[in-house]
VOPAGU-2260 file (C-alpha; in pm, 1 decimal, decimal comma):
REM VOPAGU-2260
SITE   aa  ch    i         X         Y         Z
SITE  UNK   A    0    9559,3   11615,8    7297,1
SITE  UNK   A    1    9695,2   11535,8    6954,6
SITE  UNK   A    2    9658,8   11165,8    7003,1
SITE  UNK   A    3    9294,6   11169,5    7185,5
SITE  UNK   A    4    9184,7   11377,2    6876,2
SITE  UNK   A    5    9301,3   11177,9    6605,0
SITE  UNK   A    6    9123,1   10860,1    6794,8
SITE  UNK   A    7    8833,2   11071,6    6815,0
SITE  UNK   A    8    8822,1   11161,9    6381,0
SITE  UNK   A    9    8921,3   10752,5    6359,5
SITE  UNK   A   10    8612,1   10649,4    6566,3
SITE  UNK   A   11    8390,4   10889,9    6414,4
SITE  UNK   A   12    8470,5   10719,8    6080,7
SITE  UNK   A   13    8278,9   10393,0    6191,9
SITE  UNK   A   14    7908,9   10344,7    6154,1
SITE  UNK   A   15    7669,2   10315,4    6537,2
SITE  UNK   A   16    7627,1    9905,1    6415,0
SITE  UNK   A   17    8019,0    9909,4    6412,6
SITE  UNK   A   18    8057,4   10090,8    6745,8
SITE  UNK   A   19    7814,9    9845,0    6875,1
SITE  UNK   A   20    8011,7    9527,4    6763,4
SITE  UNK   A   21    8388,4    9676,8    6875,5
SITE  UNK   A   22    8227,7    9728,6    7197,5
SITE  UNK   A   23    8109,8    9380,3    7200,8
SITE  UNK   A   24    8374,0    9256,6    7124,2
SITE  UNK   A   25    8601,3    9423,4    7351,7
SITE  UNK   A   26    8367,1    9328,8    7620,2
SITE  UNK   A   27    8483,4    8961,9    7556,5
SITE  UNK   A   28    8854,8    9022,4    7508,6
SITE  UNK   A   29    8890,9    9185,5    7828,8
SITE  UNK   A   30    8627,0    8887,8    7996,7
SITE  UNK   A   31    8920,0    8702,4    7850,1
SITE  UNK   A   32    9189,3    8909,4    8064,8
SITE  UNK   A   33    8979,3    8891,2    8388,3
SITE  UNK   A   34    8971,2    8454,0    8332,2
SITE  UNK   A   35    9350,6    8516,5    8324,9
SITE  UNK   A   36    9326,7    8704,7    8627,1
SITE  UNK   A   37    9136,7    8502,0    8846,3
SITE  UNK   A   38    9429,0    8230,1    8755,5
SITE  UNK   A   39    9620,0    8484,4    8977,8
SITE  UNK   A   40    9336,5    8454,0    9236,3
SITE  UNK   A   41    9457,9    8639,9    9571,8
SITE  UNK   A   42    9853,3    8606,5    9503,7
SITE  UNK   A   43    9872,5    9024,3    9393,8
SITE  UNK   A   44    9732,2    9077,3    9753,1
SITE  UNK   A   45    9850,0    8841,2    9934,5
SITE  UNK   A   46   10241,9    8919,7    9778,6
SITE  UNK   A   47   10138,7    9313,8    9880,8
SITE  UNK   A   48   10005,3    9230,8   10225,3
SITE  UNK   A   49   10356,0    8991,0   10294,0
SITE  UNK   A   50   10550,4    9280,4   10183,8
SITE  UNK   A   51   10374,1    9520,6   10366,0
SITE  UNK   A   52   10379,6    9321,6   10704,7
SITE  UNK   A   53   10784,0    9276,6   10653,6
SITE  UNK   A   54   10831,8    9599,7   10598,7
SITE  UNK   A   55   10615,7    9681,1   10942,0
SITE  UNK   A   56   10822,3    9404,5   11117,0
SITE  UNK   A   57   11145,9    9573,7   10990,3
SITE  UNK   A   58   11071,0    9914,5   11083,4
SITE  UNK   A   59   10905,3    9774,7   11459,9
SITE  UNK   A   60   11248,9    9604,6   11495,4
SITE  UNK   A   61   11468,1    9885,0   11411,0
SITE  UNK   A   62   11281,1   10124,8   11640,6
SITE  UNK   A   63   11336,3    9855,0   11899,4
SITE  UNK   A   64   11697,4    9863,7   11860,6
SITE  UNK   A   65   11682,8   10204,3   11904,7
SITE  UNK   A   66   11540,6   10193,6   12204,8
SITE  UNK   A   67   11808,3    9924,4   12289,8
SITE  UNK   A   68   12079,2   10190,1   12179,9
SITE  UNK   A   69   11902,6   10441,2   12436,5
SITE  UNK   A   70   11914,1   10160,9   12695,2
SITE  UNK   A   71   12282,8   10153,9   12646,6
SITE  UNK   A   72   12400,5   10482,6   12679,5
SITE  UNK   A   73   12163,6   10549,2   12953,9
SITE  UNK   A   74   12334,5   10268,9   13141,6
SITE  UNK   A   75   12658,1   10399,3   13047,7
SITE  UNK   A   76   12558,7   10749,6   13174,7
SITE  UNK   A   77   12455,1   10597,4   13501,0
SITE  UNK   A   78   12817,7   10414,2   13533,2
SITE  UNK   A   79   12986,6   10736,0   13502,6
SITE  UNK   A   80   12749,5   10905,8   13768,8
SITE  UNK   A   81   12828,8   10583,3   14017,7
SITE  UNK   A   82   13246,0   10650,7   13938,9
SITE  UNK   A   83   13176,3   11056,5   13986,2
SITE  UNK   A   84   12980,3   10939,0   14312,7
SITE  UNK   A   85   13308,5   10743,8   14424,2
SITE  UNK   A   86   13501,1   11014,5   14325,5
SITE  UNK   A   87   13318,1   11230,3   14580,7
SITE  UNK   A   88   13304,2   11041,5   14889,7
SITE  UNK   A   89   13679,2   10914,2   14878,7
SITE  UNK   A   90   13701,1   11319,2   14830,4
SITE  UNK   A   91   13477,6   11368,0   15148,9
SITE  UNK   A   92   13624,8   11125,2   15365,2
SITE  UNK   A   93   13977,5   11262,2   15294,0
SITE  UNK   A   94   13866,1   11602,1   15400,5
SITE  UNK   A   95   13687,9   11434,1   15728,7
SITE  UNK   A   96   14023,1   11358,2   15860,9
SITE  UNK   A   97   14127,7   11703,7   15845,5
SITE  UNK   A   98   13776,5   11881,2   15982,6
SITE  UNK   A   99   13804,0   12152,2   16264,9
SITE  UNK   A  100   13460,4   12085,9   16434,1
SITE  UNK   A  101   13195,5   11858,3   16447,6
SITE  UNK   A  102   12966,4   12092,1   16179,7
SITE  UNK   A  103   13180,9   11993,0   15926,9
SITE  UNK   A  104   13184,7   11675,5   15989,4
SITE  UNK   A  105   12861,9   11641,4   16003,8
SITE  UNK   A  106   12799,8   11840,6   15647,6
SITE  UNK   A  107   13047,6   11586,5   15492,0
SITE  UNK   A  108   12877,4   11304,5   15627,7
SITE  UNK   A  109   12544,6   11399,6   15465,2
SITE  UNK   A  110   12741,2   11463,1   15124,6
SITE  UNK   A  111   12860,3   11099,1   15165,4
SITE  UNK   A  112   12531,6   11009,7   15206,7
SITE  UNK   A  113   12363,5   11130,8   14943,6
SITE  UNK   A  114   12619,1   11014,0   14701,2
SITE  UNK   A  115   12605,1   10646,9   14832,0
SITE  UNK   A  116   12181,7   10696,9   14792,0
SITE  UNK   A  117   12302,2   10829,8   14424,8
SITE  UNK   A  118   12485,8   10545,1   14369,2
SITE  UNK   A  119   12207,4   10334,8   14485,2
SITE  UNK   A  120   11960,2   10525,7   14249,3
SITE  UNK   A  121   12218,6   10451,6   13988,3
SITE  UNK   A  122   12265,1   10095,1   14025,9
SITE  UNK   A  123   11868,3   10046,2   14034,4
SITE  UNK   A  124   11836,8   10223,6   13727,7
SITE  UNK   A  125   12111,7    9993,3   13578,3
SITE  UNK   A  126   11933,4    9704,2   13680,4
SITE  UNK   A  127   11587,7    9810,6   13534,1
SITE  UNK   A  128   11746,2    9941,4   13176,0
SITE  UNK   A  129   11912,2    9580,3   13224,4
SITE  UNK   A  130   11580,7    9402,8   13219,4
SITE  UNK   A  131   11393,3    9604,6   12981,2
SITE  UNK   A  132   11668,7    9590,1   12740,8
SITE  UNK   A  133   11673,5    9187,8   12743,7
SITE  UNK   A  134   11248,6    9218,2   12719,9
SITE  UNK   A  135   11346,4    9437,1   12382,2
SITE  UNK   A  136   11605,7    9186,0   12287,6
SITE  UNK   A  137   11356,2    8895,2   12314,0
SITE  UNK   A  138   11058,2    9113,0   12106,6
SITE  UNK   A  139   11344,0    9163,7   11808,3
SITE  UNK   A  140   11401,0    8802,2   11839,7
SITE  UNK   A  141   11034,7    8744,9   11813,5
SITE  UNK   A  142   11012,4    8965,2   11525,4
SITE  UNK   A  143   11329,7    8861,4   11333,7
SITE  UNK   A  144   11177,1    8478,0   11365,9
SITE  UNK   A  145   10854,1    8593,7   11198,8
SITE  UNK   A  146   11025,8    8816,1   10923,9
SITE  UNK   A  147   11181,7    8507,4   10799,2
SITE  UNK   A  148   10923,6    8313,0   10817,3
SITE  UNK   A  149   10737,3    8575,5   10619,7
SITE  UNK   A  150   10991,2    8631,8   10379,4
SITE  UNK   A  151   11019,5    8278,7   10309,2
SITE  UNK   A  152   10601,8    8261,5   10223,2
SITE  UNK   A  153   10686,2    8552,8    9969,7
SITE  UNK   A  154   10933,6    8417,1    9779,8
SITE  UNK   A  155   10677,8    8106,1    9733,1
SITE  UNK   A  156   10435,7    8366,7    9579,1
SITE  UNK   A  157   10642,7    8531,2    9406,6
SITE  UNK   A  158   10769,0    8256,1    9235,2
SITE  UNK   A  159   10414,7    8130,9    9204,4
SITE  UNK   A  160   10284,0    8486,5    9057,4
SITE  UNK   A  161   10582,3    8495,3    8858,1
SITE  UNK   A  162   10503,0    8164,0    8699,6
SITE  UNK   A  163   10162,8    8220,7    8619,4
SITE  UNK   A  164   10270,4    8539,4    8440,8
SITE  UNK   A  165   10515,3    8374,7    8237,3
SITE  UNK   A  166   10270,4    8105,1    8144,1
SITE  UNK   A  167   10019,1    8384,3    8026,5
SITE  UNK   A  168   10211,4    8651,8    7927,1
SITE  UNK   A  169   10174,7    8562,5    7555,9
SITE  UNK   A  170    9817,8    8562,6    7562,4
SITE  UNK   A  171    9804,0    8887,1    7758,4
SITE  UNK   A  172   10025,7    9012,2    7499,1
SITE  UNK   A  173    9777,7    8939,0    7216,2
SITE  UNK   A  174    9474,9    9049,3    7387,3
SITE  UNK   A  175    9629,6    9395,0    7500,2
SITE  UNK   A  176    9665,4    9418,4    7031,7
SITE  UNK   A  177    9352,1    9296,8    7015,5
SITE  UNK   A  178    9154,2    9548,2    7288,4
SITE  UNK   A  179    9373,3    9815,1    7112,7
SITE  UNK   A  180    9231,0    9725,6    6761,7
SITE  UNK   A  181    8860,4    9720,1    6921,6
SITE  UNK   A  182    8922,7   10041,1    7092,9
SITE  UNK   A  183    9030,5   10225,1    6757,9
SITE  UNK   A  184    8655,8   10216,3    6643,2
SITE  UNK   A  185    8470,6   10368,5    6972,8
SITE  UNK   A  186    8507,7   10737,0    7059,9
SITE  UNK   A  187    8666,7   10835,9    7351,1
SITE  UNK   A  188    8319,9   10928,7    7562,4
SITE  UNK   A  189    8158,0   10564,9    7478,7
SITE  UNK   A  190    8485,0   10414,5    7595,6
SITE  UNK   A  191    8464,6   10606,6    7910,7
SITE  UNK   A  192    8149,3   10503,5    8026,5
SITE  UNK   A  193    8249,2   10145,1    7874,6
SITE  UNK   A  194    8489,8   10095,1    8126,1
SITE  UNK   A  195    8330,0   10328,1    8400,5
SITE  UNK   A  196    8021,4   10047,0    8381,0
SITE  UNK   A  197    8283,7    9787,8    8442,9
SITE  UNK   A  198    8414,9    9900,1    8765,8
SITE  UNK   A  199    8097,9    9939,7    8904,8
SITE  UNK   A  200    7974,6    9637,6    8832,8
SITE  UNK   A  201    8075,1    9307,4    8999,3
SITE  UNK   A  202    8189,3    9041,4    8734,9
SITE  UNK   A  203    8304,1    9327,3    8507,5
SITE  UNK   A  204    8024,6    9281,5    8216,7
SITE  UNK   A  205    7922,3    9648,6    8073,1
SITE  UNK   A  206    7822,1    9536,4    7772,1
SITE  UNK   A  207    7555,8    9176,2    7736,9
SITE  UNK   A  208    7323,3    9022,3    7481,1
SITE  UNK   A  209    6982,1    9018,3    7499,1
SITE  UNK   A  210    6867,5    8611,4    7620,2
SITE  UNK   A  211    6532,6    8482,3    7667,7
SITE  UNK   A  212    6395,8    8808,3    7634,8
SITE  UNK   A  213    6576,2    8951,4    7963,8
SITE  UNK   A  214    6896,4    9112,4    8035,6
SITE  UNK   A  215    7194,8    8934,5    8010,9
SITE  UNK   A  216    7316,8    9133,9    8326,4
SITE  UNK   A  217    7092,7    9147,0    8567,8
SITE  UNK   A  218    6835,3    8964,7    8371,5
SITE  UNK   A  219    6500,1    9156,5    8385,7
SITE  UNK   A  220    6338,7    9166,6    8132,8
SITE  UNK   A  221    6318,3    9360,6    7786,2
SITE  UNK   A  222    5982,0    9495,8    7657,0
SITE  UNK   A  223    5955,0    9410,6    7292,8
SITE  UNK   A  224    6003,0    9691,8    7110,8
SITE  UNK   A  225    6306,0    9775,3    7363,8
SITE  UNK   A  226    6473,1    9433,2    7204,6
SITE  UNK   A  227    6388,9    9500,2    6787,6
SITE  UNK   A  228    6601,0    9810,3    6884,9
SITE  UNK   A  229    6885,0    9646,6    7023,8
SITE  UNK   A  230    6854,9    9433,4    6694,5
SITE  UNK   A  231    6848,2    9715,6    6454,3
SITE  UNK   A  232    7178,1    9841,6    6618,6
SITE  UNK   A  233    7108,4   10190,8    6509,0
SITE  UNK   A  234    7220,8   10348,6    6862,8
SITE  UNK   A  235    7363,2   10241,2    7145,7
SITE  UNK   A  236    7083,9   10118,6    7441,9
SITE  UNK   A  237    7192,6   10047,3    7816,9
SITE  UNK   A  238    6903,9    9810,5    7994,2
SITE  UNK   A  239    6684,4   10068,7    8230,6
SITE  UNK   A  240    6787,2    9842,4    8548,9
SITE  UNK   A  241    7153,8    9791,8    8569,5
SITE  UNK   A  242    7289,6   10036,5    8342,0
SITE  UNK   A  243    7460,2    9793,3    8122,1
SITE  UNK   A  244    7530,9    9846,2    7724,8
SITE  UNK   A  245    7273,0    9599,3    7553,5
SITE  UNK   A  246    7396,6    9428,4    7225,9
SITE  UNK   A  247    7161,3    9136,1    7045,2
SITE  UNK   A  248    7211,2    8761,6    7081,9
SITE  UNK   A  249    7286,7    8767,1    6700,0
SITE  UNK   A  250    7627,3    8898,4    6729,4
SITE  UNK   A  251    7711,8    8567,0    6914,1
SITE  UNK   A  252    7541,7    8369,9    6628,2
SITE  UNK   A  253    7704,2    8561,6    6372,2
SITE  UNK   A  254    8008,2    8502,0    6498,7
SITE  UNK   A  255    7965,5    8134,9    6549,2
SITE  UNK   A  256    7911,1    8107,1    6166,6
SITE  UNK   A  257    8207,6    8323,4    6088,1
């Protein structure tokens, strides 16, 4: 709060006309930044989508091998039913020998029998976590291939984003002082809408000069009167259309003499 306020006492210390030229001229140090920018073009997005899409891959492929993992002890589960299985009829068929009517015998048969149709169930189930599991080990192959295949396009832009912000990083640098400098002499509120008129517009221009009587935004045109205003630079005038901060064309001219 301490900081905002002293900003606010600094600004208030420059005249409307001065307001009116930092703003300008801010205007064309961040135009500056958003050249540098487009340099970058797509790479940002493209680096976030990669990494995204990896990290989608990754997670895909360890909830596969999960699965997998399930797979396995399922099969190993069925194994030890198939042994228990074993276990039983060799159990049944020893006490066959020793049966004292034909009801028993009988009874033991149809345990035998539903243990060898357990063991069939068993071995089916084997056979079907079998093939699903080498489907799951071909889709983590699949995936694998494309991760680094992926990984391999974002280390290329990487190195390419990293490159371009080497090459400007200088120039950022000096522009971020200069914006800062600008910035001292508007007051907070004017900055606001400053930069809340540059994210709503397309090619990021809130403020523009007055040319061939029209807009230098959206380019209708400026009544007269409207335009010795914007001369006078005694307050600060947005064009009725597109909301943008008019300055005059002489601010370019005067600063092509300077």
């Amino acid at each position: 709060m301490a900081t905002s306020s002293r900003k606010n006492n600094e600004s208030n210390d420059y005249s409307v006309e001065e307001k009116i030229i930092a703003l300008y001229e801010l205007q064309k140090i961040d135009s500056k930044i958003d050249e540098i920018n487009k340099i970058k073009g797509e790479l940002p997005l493209e680096v976030q989508d990669l990494e995204d899409e990896i990290a989608g891959l990754e997670t895909r492929i360890a909830n596969i091998t999960s699965e997998i993992d399930g797979l396995t002890a399922s099969t190993k589960q069925r194994k030890e039913e198939i042994e228990q299985a074993k276990t039983l009829i060799a159990k049944y068929e020893h006490q066959q020998d020793n049966v004292r009517n034909n009801r028993e015998f009988d009874s033991l048969s149809k345990e035998i029998e539903y243990q060898k149709l357990e063991i069939e169930l068993c071995e089916k189930k084997i056979k079907e976590y079998s093939a699903d599991s080498k489907v799951k080990k071909k889709m983590i192959e699949d995936a694998q291939a494309i991760v680094a295949d992926r990984k391999i396009d974002l280390a290329a832009k990487k190195a390419e984003l990293e490159s371009i912000d080497q090459e400007t990083a200088k120039e950022i640098e000096s522009l971020a002082v200069q914006s800062e400098t600008a910035a001292v002499k508007i007051d907070s509120r004017l900055l606001a809408a400053y930069k809340r008129i540059r994210e709503n517009v397309h090619n990021g221009l809130a403020v523009v000069t007055v040319k061939r009587d029209a807009c230098g935004g959206c380019y209708n045109r400026i009544p007269p009167q409207r335009q010795l205003d914007i001369r006078m630079n005694k307050k600060i005038i947005v064009c009725e259309y597109c909301g943008r901060i008019l300055v005059s064309n002489l601010l370019d001219e005067n600063n092509a003499e300077e």
